[in-house]
C-alpha positions in Angstrom: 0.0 0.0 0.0 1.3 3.1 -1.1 2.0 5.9 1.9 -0.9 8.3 0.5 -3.1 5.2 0.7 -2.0 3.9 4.0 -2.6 7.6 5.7 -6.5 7.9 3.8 -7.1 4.3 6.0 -5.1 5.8 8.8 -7.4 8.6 8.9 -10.6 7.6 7.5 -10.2 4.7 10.7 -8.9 8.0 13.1 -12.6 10.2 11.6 -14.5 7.6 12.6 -13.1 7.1 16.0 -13.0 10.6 16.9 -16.6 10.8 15.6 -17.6 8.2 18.4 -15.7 9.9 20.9 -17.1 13.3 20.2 -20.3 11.8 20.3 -20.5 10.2 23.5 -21.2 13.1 26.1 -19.3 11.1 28.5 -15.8 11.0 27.0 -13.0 13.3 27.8 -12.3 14.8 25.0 -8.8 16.8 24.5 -7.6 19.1 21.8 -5.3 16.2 20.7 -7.6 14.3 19.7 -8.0 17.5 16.9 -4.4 17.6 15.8 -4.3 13.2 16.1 -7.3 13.6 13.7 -7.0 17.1 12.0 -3.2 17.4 11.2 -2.9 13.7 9.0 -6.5 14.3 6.8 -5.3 18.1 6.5 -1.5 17.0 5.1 -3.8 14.1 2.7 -6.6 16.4 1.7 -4.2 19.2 0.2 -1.7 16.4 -1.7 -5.2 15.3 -3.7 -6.1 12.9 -1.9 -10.1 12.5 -0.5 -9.5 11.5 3.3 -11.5 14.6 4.1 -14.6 12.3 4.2 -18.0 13.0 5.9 -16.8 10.6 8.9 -13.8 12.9 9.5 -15.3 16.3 9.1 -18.4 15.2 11.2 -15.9 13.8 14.0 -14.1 17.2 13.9 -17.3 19.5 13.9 -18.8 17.4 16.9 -15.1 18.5 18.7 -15.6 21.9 17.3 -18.7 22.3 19.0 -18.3 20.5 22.1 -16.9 23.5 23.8 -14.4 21.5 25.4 -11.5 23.3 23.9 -9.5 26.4 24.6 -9.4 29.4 22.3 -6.0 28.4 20.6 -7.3 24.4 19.6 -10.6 25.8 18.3 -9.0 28.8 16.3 -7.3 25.8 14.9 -10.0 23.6 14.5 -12.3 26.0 12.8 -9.4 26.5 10.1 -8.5 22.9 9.7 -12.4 22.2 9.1 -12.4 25.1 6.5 -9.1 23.3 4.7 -10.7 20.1 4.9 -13.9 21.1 2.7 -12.0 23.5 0.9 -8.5 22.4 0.8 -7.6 24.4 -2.7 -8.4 27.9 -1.4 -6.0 28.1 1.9 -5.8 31.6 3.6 -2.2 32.4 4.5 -3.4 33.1 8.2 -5.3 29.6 8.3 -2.2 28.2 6.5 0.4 29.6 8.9 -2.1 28.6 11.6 -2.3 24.7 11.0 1.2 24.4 9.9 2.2 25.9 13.3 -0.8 23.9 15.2 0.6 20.8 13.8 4.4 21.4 14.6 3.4 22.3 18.3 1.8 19.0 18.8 4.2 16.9 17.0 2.6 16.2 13.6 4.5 18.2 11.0 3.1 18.4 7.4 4.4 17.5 4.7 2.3 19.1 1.8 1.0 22.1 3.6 4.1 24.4 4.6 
């Protein structure tokens, strides 16, 4: 399996995941469970490929509005959702934001920089 294919099952598997945790009211929920989720589907959506499925963005919009997070992770959130339905018309601010996100938390991109 090529490494564009193994990351769409990586993440596709991850979407659904954090789709279940985001959905049970019970689960503690942390802003790395965005970048775990967000930074790998944002780094395949923008080299072509179509991770951003429904699973994944409804996973990360159930985290987006959990209001669980702090400012910073939902800043971050909000863009890498944006990316993830749009990913050929990137902001430089939302750019700069998830490549920086990403870094911080130990999941550097490799087609966004």
């Amino acid at each position: 399996m090529n490494r564009l294919a193994t990351a769409a099952v990586t993440v596709a598997v991850g979407g659904v995941a954090l789709f279940g945790v985001a959905a049970c009211s019970q689960a503690n929920v942390t802003a790395e469970d965005a970048y775990k989720i967000g930074c790998p589907a944002v780094d395949s959506a923008v080299a072509g490929g179509s991770v951003a499925n429904q699973a994944t963005l409804a996973g990360l919009r159930a985290l987006r509005d959990s209001s669980t997070l702090d400012p910073e992770p939902q800043k971050w959130l909000d863009a890498t959702i944006a990316v993830l339905e749009n990913p050929e018309n990137v902001p430089p601010e939302a750019k700069k934001l998830i490549v920086d996100g990403c870094a911080d938390n130990g999941y550097p991109l490799r087609n966004l920089s």
